[in-house]
C-alpha positions, 0 to 999 in steps of 0.5 A: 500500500502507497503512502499518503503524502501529507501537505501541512503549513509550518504554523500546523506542523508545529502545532501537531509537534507540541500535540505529538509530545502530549501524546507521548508524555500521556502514553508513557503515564499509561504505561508506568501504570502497567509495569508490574502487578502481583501474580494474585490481582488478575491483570486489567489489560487481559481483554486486550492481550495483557500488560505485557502486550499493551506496553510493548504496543504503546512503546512501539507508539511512542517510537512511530509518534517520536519519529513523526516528530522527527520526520516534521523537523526535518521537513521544516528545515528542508524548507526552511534551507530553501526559503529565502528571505529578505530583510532591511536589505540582507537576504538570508535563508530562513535556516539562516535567520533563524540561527542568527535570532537565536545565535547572533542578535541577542549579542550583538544587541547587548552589545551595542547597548553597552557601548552606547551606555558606556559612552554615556557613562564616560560623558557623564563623568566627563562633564561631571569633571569639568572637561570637554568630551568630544569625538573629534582628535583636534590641536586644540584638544586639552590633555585632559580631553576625552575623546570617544571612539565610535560614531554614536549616531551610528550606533543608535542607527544600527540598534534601531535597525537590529530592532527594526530587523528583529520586528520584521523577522518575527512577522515574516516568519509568522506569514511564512509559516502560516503559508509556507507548506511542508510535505510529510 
């Protein structure tokens, strides 16, 4: 008999990996109460074949139902390799993208906000002190000048572009996979 080819989009795919994983964790309940009896309590699997035959059946189950969830990962990466996506003028594979919200971002948005309150801070104190803060090496910079070396409206453009991209990834991941389909 032919296997039936199964087209889901991403978001039901998804949705059926977190149903997949209840029935799992339900049938290995189920089986942890059937693990031993004593020989006297008559069995209340026998009508279905005994304890011995549930658990084997249910294990086998859960193995079809963990590899089910497998074989979606799997599918969703396959498509995920494939898709391209364009955003803020960087295109990416949603492989790609992905790695770099969970791998890249978080770091690179930590980061430019500690040089940016790093900056702040240094000017705080500067001025605190009564010197000059500037970004510019000059002649007519006093010794005690303190001159910073990043362009802080750079800095604030590309923490409000990494929040722009950030924004705009989340939404065109939701699109694609609500409409992005995956064969099964």
């Amino acid at each position: 008999m032919a296997k039936q080819v199964v087209q889901l989009t991403i978001t039901e795919a998804l949705a059926e990996i977190k149903t997949t994983q209840k029935r799992i964790e339900s049938k290995r309940e189920n089986m942890l109460r059937y693990l031993a009896r004593e020989s006297r309590v008559k069995d209340p699997m026998e009508q279905e074949g005994g304890s011995t035959t549930f658990i084997k059946q249910e294990r086998q189950a859960v193995a079809d139902l963990e590899q089910r969830i497998v074989n979606i990962r799997t599918a969703i990466q396959e498509v995920n390799l494939k898709t391209e996506l364009n955003l803020c003028g960087v295109a990416r594979t949603l492989s790609e993208w992905l790695t770099w919200r969970r791998e890249v971002a978080q770091g690179q948005k930590a980061f430019i906000a500690k040089m940016i309150g790093g900056v702040n801070q240094i000017r705080t104190q500067v001025m605190k002190e009564g010197r000059k803060f500037t970004d510019k090496e000059s002649e007519s910079s006093a010794p005690t000048d303190v001159i910073v070396h990043v362009n802080e409206k750079q800095l604030l453009d590309e923490s409000e572009r990494l929040e722009q991209t950030l924004g705009e990834l989340d939404g065109k991941l939701s699109l694609l996979n609500a409409t992005t389909t995956i064969k099964l």
